[in-house]
C-alpha positions as CSV (number, residue, x, y, z in Angstrom):
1,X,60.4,129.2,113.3
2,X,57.8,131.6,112.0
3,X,55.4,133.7,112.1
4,X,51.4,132.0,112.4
5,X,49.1,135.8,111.5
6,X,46.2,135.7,109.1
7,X,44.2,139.1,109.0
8,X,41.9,139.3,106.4
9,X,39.0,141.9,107.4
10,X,38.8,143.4,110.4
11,X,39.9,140.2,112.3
12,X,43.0,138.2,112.2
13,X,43.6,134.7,113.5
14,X,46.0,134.4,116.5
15,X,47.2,131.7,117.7
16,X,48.4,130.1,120.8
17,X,51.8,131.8,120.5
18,X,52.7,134.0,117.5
19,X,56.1,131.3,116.9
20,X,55.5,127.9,115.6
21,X,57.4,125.4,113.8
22,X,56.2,124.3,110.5
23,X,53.8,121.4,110.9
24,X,52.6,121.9,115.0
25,X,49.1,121.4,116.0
26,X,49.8,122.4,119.7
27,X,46.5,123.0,120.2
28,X,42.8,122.1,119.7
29,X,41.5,122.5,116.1
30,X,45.4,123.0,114.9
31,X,47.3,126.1,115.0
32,X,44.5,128.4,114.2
33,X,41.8,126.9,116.3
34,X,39.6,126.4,113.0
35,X,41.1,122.8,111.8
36,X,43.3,123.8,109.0
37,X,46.5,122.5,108.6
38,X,48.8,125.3,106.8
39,X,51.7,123.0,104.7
40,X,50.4,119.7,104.6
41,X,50.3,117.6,101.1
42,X,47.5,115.1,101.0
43,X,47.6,112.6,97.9
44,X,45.0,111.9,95.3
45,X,44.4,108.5,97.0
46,X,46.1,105.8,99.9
47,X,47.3,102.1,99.0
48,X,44.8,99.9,98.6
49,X,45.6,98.8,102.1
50,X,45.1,102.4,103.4
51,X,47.9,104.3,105.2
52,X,50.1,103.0,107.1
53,X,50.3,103.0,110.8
54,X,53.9,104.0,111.5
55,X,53.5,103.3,115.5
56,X,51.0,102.9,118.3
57,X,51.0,103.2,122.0
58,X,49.1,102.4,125.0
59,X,46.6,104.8,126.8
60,X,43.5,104.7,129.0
61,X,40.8,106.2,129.5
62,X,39.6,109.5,127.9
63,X,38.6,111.5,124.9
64,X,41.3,114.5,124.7
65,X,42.7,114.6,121.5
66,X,46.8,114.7,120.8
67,X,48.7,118.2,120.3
68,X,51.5,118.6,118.6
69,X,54.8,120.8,119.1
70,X,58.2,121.1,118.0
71,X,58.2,117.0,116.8
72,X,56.7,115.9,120.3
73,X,53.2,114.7,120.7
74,X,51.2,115.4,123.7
75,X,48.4,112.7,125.0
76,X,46.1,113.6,128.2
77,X,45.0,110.2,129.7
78,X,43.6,108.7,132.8
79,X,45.7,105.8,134.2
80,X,43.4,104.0,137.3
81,X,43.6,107.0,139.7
82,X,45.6,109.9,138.2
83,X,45.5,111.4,135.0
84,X,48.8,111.3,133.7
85,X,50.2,113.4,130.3
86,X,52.7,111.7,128.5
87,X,55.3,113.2,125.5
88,X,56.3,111.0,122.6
89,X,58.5,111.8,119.8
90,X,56.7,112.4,116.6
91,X,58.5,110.0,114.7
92,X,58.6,106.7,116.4
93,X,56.6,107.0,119.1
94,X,59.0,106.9,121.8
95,X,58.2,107.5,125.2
96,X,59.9,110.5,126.6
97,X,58.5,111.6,129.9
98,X,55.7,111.2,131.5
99,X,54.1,113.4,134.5
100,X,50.9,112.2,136.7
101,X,47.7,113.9,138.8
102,X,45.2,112.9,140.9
103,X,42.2,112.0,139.0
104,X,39.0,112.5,141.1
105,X,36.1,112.8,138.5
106,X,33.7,110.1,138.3
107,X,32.1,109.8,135.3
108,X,28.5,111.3,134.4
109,X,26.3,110.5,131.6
110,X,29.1,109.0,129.5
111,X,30.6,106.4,132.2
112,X,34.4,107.5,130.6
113,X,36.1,109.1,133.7
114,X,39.2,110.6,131.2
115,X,39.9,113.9,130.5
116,X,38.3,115.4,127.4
117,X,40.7,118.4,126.4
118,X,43.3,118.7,124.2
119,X,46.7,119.9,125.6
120,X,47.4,123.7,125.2
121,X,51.2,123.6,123.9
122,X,52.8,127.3,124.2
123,X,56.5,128.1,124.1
124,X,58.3,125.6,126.9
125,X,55.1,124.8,128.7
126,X,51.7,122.9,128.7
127,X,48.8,123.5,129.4
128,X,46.2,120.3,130.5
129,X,43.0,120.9,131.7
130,X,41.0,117.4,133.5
131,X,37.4,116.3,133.8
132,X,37.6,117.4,137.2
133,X,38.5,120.9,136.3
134,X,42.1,120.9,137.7
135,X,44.4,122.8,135.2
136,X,47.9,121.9,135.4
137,X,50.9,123.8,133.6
138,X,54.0,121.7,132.5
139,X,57.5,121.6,131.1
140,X,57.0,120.9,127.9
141,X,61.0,119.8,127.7
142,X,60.9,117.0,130.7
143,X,57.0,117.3,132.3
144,X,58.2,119.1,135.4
145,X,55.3,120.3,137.1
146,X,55.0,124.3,137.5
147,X,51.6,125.3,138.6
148,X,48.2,123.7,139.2
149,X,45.0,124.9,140.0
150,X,41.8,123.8,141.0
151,X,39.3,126.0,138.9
152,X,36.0,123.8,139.6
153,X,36.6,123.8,143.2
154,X,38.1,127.5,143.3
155,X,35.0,128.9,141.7
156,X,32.3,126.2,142.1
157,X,32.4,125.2,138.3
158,X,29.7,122.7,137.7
159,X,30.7,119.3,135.9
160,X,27.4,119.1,134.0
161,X,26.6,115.6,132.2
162,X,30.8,115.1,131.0
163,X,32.8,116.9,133.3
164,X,34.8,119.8,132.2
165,X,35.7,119.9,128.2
166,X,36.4,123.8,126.9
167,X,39.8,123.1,126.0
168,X,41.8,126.5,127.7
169,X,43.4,129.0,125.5
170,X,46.7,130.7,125.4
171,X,46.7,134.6,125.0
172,X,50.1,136.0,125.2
173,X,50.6,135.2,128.9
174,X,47.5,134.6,130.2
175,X,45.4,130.7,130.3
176,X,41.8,131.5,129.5
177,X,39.6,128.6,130.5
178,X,35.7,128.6,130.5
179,X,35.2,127.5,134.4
180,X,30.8,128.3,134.7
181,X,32.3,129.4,138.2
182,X,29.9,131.8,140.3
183,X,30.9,135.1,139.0
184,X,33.0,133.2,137.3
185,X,32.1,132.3,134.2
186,X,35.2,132.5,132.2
187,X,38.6,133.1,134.3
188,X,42.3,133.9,132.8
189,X,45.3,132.8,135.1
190,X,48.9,133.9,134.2
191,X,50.5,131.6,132.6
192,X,54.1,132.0,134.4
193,X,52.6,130.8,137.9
194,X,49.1,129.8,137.6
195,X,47.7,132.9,139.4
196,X,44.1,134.8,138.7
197,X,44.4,137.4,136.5
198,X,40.6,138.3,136.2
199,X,37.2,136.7,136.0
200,X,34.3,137.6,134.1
201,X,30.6,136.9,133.7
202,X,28.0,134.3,135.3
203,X,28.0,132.4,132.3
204,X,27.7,128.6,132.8
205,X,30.3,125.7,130.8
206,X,30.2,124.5,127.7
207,X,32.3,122.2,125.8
208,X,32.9,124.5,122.9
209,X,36.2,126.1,123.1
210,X,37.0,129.9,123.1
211,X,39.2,131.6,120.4
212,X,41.0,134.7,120.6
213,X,40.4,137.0,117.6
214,X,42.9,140.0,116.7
215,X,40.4,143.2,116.2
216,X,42.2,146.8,115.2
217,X,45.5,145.9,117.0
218,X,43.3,144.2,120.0
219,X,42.9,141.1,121.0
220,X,39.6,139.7,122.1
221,X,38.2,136.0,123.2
222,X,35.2,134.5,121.3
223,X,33.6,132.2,123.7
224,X,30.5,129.8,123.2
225,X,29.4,129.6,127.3
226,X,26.4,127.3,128.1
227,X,23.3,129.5,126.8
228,X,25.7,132.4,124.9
229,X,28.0,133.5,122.4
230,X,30.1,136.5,124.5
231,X,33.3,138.9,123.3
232,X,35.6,139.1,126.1
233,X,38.8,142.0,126.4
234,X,41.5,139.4,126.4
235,X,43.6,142.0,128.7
236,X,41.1,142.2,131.4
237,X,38.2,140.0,130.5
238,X,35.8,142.9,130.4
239,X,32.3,142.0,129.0
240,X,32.8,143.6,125.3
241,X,28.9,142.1,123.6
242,X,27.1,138.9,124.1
243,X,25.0,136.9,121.7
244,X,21.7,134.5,123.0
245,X,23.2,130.7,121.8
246,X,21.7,127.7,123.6
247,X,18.7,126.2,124.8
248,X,17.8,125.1,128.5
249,X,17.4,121.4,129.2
250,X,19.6,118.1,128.0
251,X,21.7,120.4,125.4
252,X,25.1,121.0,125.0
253,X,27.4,123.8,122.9
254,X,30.5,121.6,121.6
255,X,31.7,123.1,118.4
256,X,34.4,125.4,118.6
257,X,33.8,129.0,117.0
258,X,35.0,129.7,113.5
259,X,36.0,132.9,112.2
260,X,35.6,133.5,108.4
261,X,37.2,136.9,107.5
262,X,34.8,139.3,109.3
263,X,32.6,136.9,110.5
264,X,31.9,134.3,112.9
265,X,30.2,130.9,112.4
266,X,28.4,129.4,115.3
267,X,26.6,125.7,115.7
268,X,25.0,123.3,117.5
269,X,22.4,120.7,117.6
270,X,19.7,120.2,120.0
271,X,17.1,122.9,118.3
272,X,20.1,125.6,118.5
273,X,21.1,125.7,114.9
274,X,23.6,128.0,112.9
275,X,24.0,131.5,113.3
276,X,26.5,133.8,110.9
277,X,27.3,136.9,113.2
278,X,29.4,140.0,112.6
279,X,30.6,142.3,115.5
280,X,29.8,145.8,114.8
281,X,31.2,148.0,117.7
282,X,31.8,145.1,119.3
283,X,27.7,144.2,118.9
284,X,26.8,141.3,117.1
285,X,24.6,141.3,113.8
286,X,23.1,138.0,112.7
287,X,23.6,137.7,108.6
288,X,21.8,134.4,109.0
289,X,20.2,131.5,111.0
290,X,18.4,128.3,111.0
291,X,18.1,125.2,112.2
292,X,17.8,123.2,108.6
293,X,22.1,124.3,107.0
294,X,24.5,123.1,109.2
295,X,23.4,122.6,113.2
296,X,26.4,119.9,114.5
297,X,26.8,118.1,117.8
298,X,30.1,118.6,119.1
299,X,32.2,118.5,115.5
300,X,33.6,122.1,114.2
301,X,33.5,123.0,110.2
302,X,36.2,123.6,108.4
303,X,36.1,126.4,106.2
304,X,37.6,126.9,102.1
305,X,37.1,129.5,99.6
306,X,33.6,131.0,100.6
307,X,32.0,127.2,101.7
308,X,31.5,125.4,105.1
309,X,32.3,121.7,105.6
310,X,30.7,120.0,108.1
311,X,28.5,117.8,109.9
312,X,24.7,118.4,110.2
313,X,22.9,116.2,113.4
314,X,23.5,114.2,115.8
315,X,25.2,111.2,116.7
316,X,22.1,109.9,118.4
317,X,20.2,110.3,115.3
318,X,20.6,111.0,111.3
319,X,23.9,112.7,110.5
320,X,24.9,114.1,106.7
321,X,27.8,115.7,106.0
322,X,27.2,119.0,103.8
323,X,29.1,121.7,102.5
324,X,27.1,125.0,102.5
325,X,27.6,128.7,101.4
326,X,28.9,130.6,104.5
327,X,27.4,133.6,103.4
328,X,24.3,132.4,103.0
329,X,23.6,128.6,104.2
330,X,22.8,127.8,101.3
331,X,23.2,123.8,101.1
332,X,25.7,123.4,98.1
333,X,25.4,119.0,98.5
334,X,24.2,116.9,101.2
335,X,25.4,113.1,102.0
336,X,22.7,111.6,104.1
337,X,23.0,109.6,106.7
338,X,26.7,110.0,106.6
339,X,27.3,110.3,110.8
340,X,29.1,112.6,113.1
341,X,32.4,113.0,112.3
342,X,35.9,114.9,113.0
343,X,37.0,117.1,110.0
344,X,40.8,118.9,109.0
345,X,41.1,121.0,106.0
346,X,44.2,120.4,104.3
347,X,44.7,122.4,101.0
348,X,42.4,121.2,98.5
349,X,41.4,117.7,100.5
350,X,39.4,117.2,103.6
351,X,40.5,114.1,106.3
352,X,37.4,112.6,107.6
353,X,37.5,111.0,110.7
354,X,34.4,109.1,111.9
355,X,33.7,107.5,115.2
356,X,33.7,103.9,113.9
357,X,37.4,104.2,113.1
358,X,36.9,105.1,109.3
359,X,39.3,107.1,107.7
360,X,37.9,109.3,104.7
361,X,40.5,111.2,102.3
362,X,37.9,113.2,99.9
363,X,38.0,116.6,97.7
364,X,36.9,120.2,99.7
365,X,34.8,120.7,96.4
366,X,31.2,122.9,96.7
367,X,30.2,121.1,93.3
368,X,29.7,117.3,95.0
369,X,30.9,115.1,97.3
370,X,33.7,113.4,96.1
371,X,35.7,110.7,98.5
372,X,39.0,109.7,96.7
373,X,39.9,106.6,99.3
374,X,38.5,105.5,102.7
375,X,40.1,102.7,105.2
376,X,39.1,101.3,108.1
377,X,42.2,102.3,110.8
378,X,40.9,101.3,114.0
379,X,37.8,98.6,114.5
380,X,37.3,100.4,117.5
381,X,36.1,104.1,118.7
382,X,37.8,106.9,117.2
383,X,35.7,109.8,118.7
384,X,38.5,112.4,120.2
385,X,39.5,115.0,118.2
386,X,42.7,113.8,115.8
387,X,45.6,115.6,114.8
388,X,47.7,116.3,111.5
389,X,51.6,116.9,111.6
390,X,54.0,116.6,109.0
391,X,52.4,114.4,107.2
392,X,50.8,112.2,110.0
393,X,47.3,111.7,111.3
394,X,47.6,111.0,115.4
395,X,44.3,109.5,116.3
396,X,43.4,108.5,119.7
397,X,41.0,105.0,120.2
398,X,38.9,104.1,122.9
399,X,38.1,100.3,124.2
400,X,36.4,100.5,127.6
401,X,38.8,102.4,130.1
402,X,41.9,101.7,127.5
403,X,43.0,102.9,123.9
404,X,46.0,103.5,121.9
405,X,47.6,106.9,120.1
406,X,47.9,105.6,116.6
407,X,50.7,107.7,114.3
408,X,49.5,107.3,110.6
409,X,51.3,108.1,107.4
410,X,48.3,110.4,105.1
411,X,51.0,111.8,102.8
């Protein structure tokens, strides 16, 4: 076990509990919540056949992404009727429990009625938040249920065009989820029994997730909310600043927040853009913003000495990946028409994952784009967030209301 703190500036990153093994990604994003896996050794190129799969299972219907804890992966699925979480061991894929809900969402814009957030995995439990926005807390150990709560229905959340996809956060014993409630935009429950700790502001859903930033000795929650960018107290959920980030009409805020040192990186498509913000007494300051750098859909950037990797566009239209200053926005190189795609940092390489099922191992260089082996891993959909531990890449597929967990060797 150790200890997972990065403070560099005035903030540090904290994670979903401060004791992890070596190689978890028990949460969205990994164990930092900015898609960087700490550890990992990536070659200078696969076998000409690509990596291997090492195993594969079964799923249905959904776009959560896996976590991973303690050589156990987590999977959040919809089975006809329930949504059902499953744990299989890390290195062959076995099946060791399984524990099942009633599903009742059905299905808006995009006619998948699956869950679309990543298991939460802290200490002995799990958190699992469905489309409906039921959150559920588990034993991470067998799946024996512990609490569940209906958020949506508690505080008149509203599913918008996916259902309900901010993945909740951990902060030391308290599940933060972004609900949209009335009066209840963004609620904390304790995570020993499910209960309501606080609420705080009207601000509607998104499906960016929130981050918990470590400030001076205090921790505070970074959430992207449906129009805004807001600071949240973590101990009480009191209204610290707030930050205009949205637009009205058929938008959405996906990407997660990334801090950079001081800093935090914000994006999104639609006519949003970029926006690189510093909190000053708890204030933001915009060091820079347009709409022309870095403005992504739903994927998150990944961040390496001073430059931002990441997708610019829209699935729906023209996507390049780019790597651009983060001070600045300056465009370092552009690969048009590259599509949307999922990407982890790992040391000096980049994973790629697009939603065509191509595999991309490349260089996290700012001189030029430089893609060291690419494979074709699934002829299917690939489009929920992945997840690298120990040396494998768990990707989730999607064919109509089925898929499979695939376990791939990267090293």
């Amino acid at each position: 076990m150790k200890h997972w703190f990065l403070i560099t500036g005035i903030f540090g990153f904290v994670t979903v509990a401060e004791t992890l093994h070596a190689g978890d990604w028990p949460q969205i994003l990994g164990p930092r919540r900015n898609g960087e896996a700490s550890g990992e050794k990536l070659p200078d190129a696969w076998p000409a056949g690509g990596p291997p799969v090492v195993w594969r299972k079964e799923l249905g219907e959904g776009y959560a992404g896996p976590a991973v804890s303690q050589n156990r992966v987590y999977l959040f699925h919809r089975d006809g009727n329930h949504e059902v979480l499953e744990a299989f061991a890390a290195a062959d894929g076995q099946r060791l429990w399984s524990r099942s809900f009633e599903a009742t969402y059905r299905g808006g814009v995009n006619t998948d009625k699956g869950p679309r957030c990543v298991p939460t995995v802290s200490g002995d439990r799990v958190v699992v938040f469905g489309a409906a926005g039921d959150l559920h807390c588990v034993a991470a150990a067998n799946g024996d249920a512990i609490w569940s709560r209906e958020l949506y229905a508690d505080f008149k959340g509203d599913l918008g065009y996916f259902g309900a996809g901010s993945s909740p956060l951990v902060v030391d014993d308290l599940v933060v989820v972004n609900v949209g409630g009335k009066d209840a935009g963004v609620v904390a429950v304790a995570l020993k029994d499910g209960r309501t700790v606080w609420k705080s502001t009207k601000e509607g859903a998104s499906y960016s997730s929130p981050i918990v930033i470590q400030d001076g000795g205090t921790k505070k929650i970074v959430c992207v909310t449906r129009l805004s960018a807001i600071l949240l107290a973590a101990k009480d959920g009191r209204q610290l600043g707030s930050l205009e980030f949205g637009r009205r009409g058929p938008t959405v805020n996906a990407a997660t927040p990334l801090a950079i040192n001081e800093q935090l990186f914000l994006t999104a498509s639609y006519g949003i853009g970029a926006k690189l913000i510093r909190w000053e007494k708890d204030q933001p300051k915009v060091v820079w913003e347009n709409d022309s750098s870095m403005s992504s859909q739903y994927s998150t950037s990944v961040h390496r000495g001073g430059n931002l990797y990441g997708i610019h566009g829209r699935e729906d239209m023209d996507a390049d990946l780019r790597c651009i200053e983060a001070s600045t926005g300056k465009v370092r190189w552009s690969e048009a028409d590259f599509g949307v795609a999922h990407l982890i940092l790992a040391g000096e390489r980049l994973l790629i994952l697009k939603p065509n099922g191509t595999l991309i191992l490349a260089e996290a260089t700012p001189e030029k784009y430089r893609a060291l082996s690419q494979s074709r891993i699934a002829p299917v959909i690939t489009r929920a967030l992945p997840a690298l531990a120990d040396g494998r890449l768990f990707v989730r597929t999607n064919v109509n209301a089925t898929g499979e967990l695939l376990a791939i060797d990267v090293r």
